[in-house]
C-alpha positions as a printed NumPy array, in Angstrom:
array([[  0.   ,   0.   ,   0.   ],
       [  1.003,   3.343,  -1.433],
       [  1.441,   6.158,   1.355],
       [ -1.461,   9.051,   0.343],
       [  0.614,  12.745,   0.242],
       [ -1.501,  16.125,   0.337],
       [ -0.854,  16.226,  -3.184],
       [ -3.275,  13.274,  -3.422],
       [ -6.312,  16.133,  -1.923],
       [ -7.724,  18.905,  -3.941],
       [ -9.397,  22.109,  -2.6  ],
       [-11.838,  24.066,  -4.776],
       [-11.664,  27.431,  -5.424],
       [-14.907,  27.937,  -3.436],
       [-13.559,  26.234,  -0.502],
       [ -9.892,  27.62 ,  -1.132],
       [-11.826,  31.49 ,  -0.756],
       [-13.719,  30.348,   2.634],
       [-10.605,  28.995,   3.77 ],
       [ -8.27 ,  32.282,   3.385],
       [-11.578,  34.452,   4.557],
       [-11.817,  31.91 ,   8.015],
       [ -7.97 ,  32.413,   8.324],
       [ -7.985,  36.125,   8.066],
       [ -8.781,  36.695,  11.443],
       [ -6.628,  33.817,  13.096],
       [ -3.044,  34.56 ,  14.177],
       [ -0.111,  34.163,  11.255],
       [  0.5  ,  30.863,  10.365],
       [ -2.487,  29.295,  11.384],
       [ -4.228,  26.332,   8.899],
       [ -7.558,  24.731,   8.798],
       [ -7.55 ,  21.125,  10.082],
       [ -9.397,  18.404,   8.024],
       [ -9.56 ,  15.456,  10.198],
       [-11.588,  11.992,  10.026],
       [-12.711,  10.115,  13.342],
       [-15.223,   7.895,  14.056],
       [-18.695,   7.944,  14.621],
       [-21.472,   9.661,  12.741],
       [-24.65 ,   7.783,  11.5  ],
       [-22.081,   5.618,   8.713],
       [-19.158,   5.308,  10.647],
       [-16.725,   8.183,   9.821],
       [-17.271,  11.753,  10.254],
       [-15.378,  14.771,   9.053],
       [-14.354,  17.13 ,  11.229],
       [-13.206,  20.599,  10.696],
       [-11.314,  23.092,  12.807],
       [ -8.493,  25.929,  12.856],
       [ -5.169,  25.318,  14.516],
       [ -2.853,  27.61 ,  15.196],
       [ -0.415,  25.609,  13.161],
       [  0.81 ,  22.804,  11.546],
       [  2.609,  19.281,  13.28 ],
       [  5.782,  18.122,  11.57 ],
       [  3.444,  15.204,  11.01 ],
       [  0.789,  16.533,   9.483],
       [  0.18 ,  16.995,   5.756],
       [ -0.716,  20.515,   4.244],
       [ -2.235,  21.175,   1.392],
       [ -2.496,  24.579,   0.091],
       [ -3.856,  26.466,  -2.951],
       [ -4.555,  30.569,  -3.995],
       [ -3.259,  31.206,   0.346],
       [ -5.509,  28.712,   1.773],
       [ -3.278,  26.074,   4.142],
       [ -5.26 ,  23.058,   5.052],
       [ -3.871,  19.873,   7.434],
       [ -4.144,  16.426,   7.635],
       [ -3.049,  14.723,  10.285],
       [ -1.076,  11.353,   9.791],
       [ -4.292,   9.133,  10.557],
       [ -6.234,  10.745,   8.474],
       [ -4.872,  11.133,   5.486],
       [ -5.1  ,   7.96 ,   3.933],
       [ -9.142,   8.164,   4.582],
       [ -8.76 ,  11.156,   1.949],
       [ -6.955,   9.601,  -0.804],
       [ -8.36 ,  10.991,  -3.944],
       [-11.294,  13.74 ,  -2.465],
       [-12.017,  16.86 ,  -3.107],
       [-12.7  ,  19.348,  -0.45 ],
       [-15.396,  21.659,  -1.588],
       [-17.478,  24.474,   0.141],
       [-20.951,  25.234,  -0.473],
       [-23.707,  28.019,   0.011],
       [-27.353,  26.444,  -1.222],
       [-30.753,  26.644,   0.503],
       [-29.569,  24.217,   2.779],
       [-26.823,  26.435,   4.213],
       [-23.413,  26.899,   3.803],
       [-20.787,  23.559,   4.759],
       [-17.594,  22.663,   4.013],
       [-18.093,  19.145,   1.647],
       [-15.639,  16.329,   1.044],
       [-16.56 ,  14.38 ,  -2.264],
       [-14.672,  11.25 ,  -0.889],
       [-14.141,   8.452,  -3.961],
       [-13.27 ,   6.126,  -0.674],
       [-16.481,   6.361,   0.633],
       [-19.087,   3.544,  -0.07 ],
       [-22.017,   4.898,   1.51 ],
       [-22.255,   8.493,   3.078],
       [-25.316,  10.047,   5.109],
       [-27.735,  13.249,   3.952],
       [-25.578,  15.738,   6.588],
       [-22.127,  14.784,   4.051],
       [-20.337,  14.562,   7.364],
       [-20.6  ,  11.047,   7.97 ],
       [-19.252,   8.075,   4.906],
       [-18.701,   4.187,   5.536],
       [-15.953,   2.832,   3.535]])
């Protein structure tokens, strides 16, 4: 098995924008933290937070200024998605299209692989 690098997780535009807009305000250096854990209604749930910065361990991965991480435990749940943001009528969320994922739930926090 093939370790998964950051280079292996895209961010959107959209979510890149959000991302640099949510940092603004945060002291310099700080990233957004994509993270997987369990639990959820399938199993898995996304969770997302700011840290003040990176671990040596984590991966980053970073487009137009936005700086996301991955943590080592993580990462390999992430091989191949897409981080997205949305505004709709349902609201506006952060989204990870996850090819990994064989089943998710209607919130698109929670996936079963």
């Amino acid at each position: 098995m093939t370790a998964t690098a950051a280079s292996d997780v895209a961010l959107t535009e959209q979510a890149a924008k959000r991302i640099v807009a949510l940092l603004a305000s945060e002291a310099p250096g700080a990233v957004f933290r994509v993270s997987v854990e369990g639990g959820g209604c399938s199993g898995f749930q996304y969770q997302f937070a700011i840290d003040r910065a990176p671990t040596a361990e984590d991966a980053l991965v970073e487009r137009d200024g936005a700086r996301v991480a991955i943590d080592p435990a993580s990462i390999g749940f992430l091989a191949g998605a897409k981080i997205d943001f949305v505004d709709d009528l349902m609201g506006q969320s952060f989204r990870v299209e996850n090819p990994n994922a064989t089943a998710s739930c209607g919130c698109g926090t929670s996936f079963s692989i």
